[in-house]
C-alpha positions in Angstrom: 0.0 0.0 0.0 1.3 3.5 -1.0 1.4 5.8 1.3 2.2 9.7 1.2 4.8 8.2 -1.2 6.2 5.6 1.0 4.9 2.1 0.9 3.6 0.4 3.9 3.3 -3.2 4.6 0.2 -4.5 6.9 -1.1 -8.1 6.9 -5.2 -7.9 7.0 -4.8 -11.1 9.5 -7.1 -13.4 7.0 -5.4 -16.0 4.7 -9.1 -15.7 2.4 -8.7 -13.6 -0.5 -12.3 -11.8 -0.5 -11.8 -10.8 3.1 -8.6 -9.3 2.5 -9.8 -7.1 -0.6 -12.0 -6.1 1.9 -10.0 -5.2 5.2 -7.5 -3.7 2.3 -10.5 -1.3 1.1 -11.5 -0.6 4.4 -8.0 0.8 5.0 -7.8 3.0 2.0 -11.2 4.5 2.9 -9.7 5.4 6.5 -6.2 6.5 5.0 -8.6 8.9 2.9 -10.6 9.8 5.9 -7.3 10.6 8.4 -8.4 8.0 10.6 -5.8 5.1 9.6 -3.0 7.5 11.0 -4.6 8.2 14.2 -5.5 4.2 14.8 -1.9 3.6 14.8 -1.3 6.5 17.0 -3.2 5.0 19.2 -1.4 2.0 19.2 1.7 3.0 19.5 0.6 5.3 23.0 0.9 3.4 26.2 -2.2 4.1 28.8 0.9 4.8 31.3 2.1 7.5 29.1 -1.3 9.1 28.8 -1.4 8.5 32.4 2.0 10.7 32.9 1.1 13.2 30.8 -2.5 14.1 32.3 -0.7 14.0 36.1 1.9 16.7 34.8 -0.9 19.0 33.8 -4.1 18.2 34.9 -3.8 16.1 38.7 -5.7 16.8 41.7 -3.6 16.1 45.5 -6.4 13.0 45.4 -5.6 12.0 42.0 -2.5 10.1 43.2 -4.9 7.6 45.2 -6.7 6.4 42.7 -4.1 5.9 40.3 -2.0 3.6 42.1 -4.9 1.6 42.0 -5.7 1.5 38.4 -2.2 2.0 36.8 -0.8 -1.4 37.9 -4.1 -3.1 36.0 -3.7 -0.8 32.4 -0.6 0.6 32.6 1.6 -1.7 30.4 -1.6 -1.5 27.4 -1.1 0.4 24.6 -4.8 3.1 24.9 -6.2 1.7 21.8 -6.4 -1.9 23.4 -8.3 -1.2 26.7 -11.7 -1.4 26.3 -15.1 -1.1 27.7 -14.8 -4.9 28.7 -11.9 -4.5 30.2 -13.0 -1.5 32.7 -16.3 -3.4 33.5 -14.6 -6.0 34.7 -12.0 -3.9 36.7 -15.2 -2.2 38.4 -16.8 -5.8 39.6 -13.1 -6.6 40.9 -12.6 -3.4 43.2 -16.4 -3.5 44.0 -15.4 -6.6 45.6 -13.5 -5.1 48.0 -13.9 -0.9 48.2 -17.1 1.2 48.3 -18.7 2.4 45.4 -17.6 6.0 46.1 -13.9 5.0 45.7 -14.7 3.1 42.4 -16.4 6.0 41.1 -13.4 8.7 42.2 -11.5 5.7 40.4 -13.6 5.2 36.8 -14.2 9.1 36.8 -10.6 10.0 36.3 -10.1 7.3 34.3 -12.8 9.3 31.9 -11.4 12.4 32.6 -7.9 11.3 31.3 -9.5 9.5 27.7 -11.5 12.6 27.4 -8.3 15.0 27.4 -6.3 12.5 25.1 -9.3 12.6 22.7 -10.1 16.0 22.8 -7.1 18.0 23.4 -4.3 15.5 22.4 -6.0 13.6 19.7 -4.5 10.8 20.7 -7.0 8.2 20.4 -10.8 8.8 18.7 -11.9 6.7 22.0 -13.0 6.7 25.6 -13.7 3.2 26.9 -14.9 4.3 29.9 -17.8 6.7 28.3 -20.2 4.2 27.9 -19.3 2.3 31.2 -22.2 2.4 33.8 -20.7 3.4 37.1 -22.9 5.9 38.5 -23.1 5.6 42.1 -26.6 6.8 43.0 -27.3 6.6 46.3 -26.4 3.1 47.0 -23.4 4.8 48.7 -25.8 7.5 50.6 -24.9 7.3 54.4 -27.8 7.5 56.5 -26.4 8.8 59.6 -26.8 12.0 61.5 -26.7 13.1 64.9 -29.6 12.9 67.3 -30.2 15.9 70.0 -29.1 13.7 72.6 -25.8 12.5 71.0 -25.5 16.7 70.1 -25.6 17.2 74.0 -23.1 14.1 74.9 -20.4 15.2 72.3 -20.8 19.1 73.1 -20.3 17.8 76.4 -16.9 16.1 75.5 -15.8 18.7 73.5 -14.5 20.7 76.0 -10.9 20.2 75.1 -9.1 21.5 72.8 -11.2 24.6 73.4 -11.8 25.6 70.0 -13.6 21.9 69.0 -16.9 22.9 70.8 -17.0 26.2 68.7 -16.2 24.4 65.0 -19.2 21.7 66.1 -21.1 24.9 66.7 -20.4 25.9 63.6 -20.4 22.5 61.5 -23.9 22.5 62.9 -25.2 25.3 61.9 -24.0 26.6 58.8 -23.6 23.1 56.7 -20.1 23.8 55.8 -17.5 21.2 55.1 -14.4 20.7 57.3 -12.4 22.8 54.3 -14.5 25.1 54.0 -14.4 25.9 57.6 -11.4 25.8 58.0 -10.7 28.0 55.7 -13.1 30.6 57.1 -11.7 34.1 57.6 -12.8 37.2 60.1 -13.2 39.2 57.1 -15.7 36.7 55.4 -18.3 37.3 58.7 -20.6 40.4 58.4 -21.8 40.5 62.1 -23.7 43.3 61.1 -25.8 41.5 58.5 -25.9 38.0 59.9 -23.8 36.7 57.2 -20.9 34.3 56.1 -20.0 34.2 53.2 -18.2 30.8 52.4 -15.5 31.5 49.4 -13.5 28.7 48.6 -16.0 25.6 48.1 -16.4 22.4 46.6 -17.6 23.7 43.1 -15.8 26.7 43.0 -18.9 28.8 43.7 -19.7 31.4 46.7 -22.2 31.0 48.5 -24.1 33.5 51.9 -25.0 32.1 54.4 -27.7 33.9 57.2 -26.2 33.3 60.9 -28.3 31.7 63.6 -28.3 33.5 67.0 -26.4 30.6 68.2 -23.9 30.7 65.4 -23.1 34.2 65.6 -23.2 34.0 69.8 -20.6 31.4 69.6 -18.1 33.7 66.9 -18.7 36.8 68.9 -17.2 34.9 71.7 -14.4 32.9 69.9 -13.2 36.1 68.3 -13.0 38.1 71.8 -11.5 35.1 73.4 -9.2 35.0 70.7 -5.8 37.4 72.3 -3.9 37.4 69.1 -5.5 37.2 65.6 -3.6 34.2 63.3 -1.2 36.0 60.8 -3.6 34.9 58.2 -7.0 36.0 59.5 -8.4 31.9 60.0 -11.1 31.6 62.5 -9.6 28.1 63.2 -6.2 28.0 62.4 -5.6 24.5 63.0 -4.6 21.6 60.7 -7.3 18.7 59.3 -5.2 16.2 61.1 -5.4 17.9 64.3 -9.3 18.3 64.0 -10.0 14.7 63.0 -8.1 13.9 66.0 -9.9 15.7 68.5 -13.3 15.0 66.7 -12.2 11.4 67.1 -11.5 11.5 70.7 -14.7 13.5 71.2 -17.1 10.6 69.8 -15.1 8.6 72.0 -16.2 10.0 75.0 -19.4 10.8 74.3 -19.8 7.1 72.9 -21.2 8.8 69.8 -20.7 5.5 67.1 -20.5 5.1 63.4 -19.8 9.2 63.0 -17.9 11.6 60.8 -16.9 15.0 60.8 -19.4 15.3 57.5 -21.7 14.1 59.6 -22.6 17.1 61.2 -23.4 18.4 57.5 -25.7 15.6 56.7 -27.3 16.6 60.5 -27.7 20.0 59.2 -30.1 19.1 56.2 -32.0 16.5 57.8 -33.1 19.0 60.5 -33.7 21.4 58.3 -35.7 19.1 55.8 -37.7 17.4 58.6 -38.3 21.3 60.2 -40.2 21.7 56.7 -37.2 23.6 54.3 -38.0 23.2 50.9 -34.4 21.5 49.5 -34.1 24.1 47.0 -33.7 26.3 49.9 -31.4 23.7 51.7 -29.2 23.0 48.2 -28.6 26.7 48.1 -27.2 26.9 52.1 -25.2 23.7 51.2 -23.9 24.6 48.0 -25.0 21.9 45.7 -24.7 22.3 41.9 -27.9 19.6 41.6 -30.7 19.3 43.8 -29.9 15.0 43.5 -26.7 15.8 45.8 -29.0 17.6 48.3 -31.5 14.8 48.0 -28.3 12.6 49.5 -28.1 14.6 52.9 -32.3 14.9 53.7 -32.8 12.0 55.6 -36.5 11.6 57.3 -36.9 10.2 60.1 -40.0 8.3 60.2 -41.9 10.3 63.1 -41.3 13.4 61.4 -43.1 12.0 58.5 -46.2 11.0 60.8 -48.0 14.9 59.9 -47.8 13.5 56.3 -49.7 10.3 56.7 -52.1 12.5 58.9 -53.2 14.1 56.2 -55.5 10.6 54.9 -57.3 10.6 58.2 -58.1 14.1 57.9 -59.4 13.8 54.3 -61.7 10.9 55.6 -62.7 13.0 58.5 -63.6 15.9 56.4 -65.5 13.8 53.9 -67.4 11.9 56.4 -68.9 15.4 57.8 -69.6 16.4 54.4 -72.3 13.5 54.1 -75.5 13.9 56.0 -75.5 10.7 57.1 -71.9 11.3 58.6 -70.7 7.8 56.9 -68.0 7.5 53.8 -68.9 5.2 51.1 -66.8 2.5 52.4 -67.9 2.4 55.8 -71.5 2.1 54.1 -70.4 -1.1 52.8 -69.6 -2.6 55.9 
């Protein structure tokens, strides 16, 4: 085959003659088309390579995790031979053994990394991971938050280090994530409106958020307790380490079981869902991009839906006084 001038050798793998006129046609139309040239790209570029590349320029501090995981399976495969097969079974393999949150963090940057290859690169005309289902849902929902009596037992045992009663406080309150609170400066709390304003989030997005009277009680206090502002302005300038281990001892003691730090944010939507907050309301306080995030966090806890269900006897009450005979149709039956 003649090629920009050079001739190129291929064997079309068949020893038939008719199927070979047609692999060999099928070529030419792709040599025509461009796409013959960027096949053997393809080919030639190791998923490790593609790997490299996308951590140089593109990688997240959590990236690293997930890689270590996936590299040792695909690594040595040239990105043209992994398929859709191939991930799906890699997904039933680690679901075998890790949540389906991790798998997800896993199979997402997987995406991420074909996608740039394809699209910026053009590297490969391929993402085997598109059309892989591994969405997941809310199969990995937790459905956990803190009760008003564990609230009393762990504000109780949070009496040391001193500023751990104040970030529950906080936590509780506003919704925010650990990050996000820590990352919380003086100068992004308007006392005088009743405001936070939350800068650096998940998404990238700002959000306000209105004070409670307990909320801006306890900052009042931490900031004149406070003798000498941090250099940087943090309310709580403290390292994550340091507050998951103080959180940890705190559940502890107040033999609080089965909770996270993140917790207290799902405990912030659920009372706020059960107190009757619409959760387009409540995805605005937490920050959500979709309202199916939100729908993650508000729990109901089966007494509080008790008012709904109330509702049926109150419909056969007010029929029953409607008829002059004071019976409903089905009672007539009996």
């Amino acid at each position: 085959m003649n090629v920009n001038g050079k001739q190129v050798r291929k064997t079309t793998g068949t020893d038939k003659k008719e199927l070979a006129k047609k692999v060999y046609y099928k070529v030419q139309t792709q040599i025509a088309e461009g796409k013959w040239f960027e096949a053997q790209k393809a080919k030639s570029i190791l998923f490790s390579k593609m790997v490299e590349k996308y951590m140089k320029r593109h990688a997240k501090k959590r990236d690293i995790y997930a890689v270590k995981r996936f590299l040792p399976v695909f690594g040595h495969y040239a990105i043209s031979e992994i398929t859709t097969e191939m991930c799906a079974e890699y997904r039933e393999e680690r679901l075998k053994t890790v949540s389906p949150s991790c798998v997800y963090a896993e199979l997402g940057l997987m995406r991420r990394m074909f996608n740039v290859a394809r699209r910026e690169w053009k590297w490969t005309k391929e993402n085997p991971v598109a059309d892989l289902s591994f969405a997941v849902g809310n199969s990995n929902a937790r459905d956990r938050w803190l009760t008003h009596e564990e609230e009393e037992a762990l504000m109780a045992a949070s009496g040391r280090p001193k500023w751990l009663r104040s970030m529950l406080i906080v936590a509780l309150h506003s919704g925010m994530r650990r990050g996000e609170i820590l990352a919380l400066r003086w100068q992004d709390i308007d006392f005088n409106r009743g405001i936070l304003t939350v800068h650096k989030s998940k998404n990238k997005e700002k959000r306000g958020i209105p004070l409670t009277e307990r909320l801006q009680e306890t900052l009042k206090a931490l900031k004149e307790e406070t003798k000498v502002i941090d250099i940087s302005g943090r309310v709580f300038p403290i390292s994550a380490s340091s507050v998951r281990q103080a959180f940890v001892r705190a559940c502890e003691k107040a033999g609080v079981e089965d909770f996270r730090f993140h917790d207290l944010r799902h405990t912030f939507a659920t009372r706020l869902v059960q107190g009757g907050i619409d959760l387009y309301r409540v995805q605005r306080l937490l920050g959500h991009k979709s309202i199916t995030m939100t729908m993650r966090y508000a729990h109901h806890h089966p007494e509080s839906l008790r008012e709904c269900v109330a509702v049926l006897d109150k419909s056969i009450t007010n029929l029953s006084q409607s008829r002059p005979d004071g019976l409903t149709t089905s009672q007539k039956m009996l």
